[in-house]
C-alpha positions in Angstrom: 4.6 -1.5 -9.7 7.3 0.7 -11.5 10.2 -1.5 -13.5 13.4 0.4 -14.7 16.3 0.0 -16.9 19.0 2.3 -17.5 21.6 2.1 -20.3 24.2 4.6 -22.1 24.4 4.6 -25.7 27.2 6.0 -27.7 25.3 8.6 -29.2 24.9 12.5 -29.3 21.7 13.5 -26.9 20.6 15.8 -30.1 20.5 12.3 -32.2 19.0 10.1 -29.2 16.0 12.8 -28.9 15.7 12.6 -32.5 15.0 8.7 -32.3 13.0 9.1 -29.3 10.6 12.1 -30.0 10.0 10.4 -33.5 7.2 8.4 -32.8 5.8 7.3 -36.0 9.8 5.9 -37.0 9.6 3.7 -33.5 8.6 0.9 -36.5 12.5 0.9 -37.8 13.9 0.1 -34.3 11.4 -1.5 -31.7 10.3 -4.6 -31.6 6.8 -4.2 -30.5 5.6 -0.4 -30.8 4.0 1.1 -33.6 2.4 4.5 -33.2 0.3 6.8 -35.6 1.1 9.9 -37.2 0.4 12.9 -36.0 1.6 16.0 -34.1 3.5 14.5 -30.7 3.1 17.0 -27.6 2.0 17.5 -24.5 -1.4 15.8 -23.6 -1.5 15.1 -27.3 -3.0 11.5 -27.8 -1.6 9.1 -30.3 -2.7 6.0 -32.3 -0.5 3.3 -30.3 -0.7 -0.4 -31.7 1.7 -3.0 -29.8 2.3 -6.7 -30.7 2.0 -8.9 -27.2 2.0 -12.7 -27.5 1.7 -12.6 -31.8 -1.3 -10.5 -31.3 -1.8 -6.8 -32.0 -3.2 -3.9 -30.3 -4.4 -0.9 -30.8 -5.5 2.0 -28.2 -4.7 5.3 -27.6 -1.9 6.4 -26.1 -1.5 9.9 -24.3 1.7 11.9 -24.0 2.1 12.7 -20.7 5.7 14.2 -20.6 7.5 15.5 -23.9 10.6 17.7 -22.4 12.6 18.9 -25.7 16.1 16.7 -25.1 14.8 15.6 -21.6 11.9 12.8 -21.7 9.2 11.6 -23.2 6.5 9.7 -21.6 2.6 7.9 -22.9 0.0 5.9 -20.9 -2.3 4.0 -21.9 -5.6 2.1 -20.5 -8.4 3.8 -18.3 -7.5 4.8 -14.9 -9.3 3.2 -11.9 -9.2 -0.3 -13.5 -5.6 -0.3 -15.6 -3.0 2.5 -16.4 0.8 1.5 -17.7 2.9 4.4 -18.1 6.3 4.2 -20.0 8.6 6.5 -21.0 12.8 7.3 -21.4 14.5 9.9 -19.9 17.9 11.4 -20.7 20.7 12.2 -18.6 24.1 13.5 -19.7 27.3 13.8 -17.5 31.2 13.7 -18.0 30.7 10.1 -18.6 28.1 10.3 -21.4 24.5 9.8 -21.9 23.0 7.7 -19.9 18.4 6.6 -20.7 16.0 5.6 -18.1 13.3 3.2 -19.4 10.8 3.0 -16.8 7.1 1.4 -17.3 4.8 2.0 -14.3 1.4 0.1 -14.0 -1.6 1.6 -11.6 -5.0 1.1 -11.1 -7.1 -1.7 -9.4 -5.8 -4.6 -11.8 -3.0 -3.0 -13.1 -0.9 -3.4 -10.1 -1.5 -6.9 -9.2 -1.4 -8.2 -12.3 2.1 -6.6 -13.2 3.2 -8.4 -10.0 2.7 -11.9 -11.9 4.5 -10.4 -14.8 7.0 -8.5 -13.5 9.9 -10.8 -15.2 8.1 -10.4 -18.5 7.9 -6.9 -18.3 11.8 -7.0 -17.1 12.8 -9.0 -20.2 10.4 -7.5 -22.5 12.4 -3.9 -21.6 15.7 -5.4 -21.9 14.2 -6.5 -25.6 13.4 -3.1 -26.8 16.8 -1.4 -25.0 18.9 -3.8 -26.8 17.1 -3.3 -30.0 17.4 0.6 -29.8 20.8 0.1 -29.3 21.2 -2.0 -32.3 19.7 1.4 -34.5 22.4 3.0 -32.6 25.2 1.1 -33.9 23.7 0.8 -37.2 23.2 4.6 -37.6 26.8 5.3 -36.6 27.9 2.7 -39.0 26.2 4.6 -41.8 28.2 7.5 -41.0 27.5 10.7 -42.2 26.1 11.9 -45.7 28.5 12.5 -48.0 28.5 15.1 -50.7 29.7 13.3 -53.5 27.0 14.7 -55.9 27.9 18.3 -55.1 31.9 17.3 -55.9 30.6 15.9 -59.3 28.6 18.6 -60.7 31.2 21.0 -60.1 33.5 19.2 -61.7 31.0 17.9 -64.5 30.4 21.7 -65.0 33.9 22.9 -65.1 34.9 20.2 -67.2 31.9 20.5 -70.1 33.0 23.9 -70.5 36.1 23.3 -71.6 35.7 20.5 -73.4 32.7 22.0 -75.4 35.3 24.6 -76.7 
């Protein structure tokens, strides 16, 4: 059973990769996922912890695709009983960026249970879309660093020197 979502956030792709490939920051925008540090790559495996039904847990979660700019995929569980497999994807055209959020479940029980659940899962990717979009908005309400503290010490500077005359 494969569920996607697609949205387009009004972001750069350099800046969407950024909040994508940095796993152990997923805590400051989505709802659910918390991953471990460490070095994110191909066939790399991560520390994964996700809350479901006020309850955490914690596996191991494999990266399975990690394309610089392009996607970034994990999946987690043991294969012939239960496998999910989620990921993003980028795409950019005239119109803008546009994400795929896919989560795939295989194995002997994962398939026929995700049939039962299917809304869930539905709704429960909708969640964490929305909520990356909200970290979108508030970045680009931040706006950019300013440089302020450069523009005062220069000036601090040019004017201690004359006044100390």
């Amino acid at each position: 059973m494969r569920e996607e979502t697609r949205f387009s956030p009004p972001i750069s792709r350099l800046r969407a990769w950024a909040m994508l490939a940095n796993l152990a920051q997923y805590e400051s925008w989505h709802p659910e996922y918390r991953f471990g540090g460490g070095v994110v790559g191909l066939g790399k495996k991560v520390e994964f912890t996700a809350r479901f039904f006020g309850r955490s847990t914690q596996v191991d979660a494999l990266i399975v695709a990690h394309e610089r700019s392009g996607s970034i995929r994990w999946k987690l569980g043991t294969f012939p009983f239960f496998t999910m497999e989620e990921g993003y994807e980028l795409t950019e055209d005239a119109s803008g960026l546009h994400f795929r959020h896919s989560v795939e479940c295989k194995g002997l029980f994962g398939a026929p249970a995700a049939a039962f659940v299917r809304a869930g899962i539905r709704r429960r990717m909708q969640l964490q879309d929305t909520s990356f979009l909200v970290a979108v908005r508030r970045l680009s309400r931040a706006g950019p660093a300013g440089n302020r503290h450069k523009r005062r010490t220069t000036a601090a500077t040019k004017g201690r020197s004359v006044n100390d005359d």
